[in-house]
C-alpha positions as MATLAB code, in Angstrom:
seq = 'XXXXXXXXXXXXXXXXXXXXXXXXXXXXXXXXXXXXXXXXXXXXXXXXXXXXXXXXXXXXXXXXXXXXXXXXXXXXXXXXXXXXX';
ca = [
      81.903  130.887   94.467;
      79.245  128.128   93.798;
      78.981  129.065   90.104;
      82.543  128.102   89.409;
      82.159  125.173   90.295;
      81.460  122.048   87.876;
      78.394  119.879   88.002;
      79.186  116.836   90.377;
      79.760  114.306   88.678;
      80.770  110.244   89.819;
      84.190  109.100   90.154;
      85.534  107.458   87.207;
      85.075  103.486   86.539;
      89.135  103.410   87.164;
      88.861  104.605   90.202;
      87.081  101.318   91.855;
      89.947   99.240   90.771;
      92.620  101.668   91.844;
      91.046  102.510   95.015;
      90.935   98.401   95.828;
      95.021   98.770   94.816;
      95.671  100.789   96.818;
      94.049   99.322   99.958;
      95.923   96.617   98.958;
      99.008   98.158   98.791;
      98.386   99.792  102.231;
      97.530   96.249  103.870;
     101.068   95.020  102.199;
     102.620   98.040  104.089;
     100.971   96.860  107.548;
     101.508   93.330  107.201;
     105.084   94.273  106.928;
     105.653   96.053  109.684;
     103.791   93.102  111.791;
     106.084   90.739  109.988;
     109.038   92.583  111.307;
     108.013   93.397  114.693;
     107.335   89.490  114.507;
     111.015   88.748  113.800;
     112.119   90.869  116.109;
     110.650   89.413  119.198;
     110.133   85.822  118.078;
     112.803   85.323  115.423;
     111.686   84.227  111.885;
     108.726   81.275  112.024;
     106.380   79.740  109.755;
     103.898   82.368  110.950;
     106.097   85.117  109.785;
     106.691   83.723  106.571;
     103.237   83.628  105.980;
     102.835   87.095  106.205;
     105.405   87.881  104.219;
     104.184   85.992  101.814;
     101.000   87.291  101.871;
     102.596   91.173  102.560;
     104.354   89.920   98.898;
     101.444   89.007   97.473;
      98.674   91.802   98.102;
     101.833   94.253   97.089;
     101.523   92.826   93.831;
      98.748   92.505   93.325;
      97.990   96.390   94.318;
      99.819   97.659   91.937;
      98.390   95.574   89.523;
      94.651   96.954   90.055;
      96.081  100.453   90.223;
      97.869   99.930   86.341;
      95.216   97.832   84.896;
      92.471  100.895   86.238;
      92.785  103.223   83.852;
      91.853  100.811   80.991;
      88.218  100.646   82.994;
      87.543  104.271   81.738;
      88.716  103.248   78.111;
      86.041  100.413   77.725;
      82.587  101.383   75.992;
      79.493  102.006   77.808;
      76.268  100.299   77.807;
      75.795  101.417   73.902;
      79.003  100.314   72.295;
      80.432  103.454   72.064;
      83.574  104.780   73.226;
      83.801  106.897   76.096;
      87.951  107.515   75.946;
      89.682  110.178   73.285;
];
């Protein structure tokens, strides 16, 4: 079985900004569900907007890591050359 399998090999150069999008997007998940267990027992405050806010925010911004990743494996390595199809 060990001769099928490839040489290992390190994850992609996408993969570090997808893997911070989706972390992102997972803390955007949480901080909602504290934001509405917030309302729920205190009503809506300035604290709770704040998360929200923020839960807004790091949702965003996940999704824009886990896009823009892919064009991290498209840039040229140390020697100029491309590394993409």
């Amino acid at each position: 079985m060990r001769k099928l399998e490839g040489p290992k090999t390190p994850p992609p150069p996408s993969w570090r900004w997808q893997k911070r999008g989706l972390i992102c997007v997972g803390l955007a998940f949480l901080l909602m569900f504290v934001a509405a267990a917030t309302i729920d027992v205190e009503g809506a405050n300035v604290l709770t907007l704040i998360v929200l806010a923020a839960c807004g925010i790091l949702f965003i911004a996940g999704f824009i890591l886990v896009a823009l990743g892919p064009r991290a494996d498209k840039k040229g390595d140390t020697t100029g050359k491309e590394t993409g199809p």
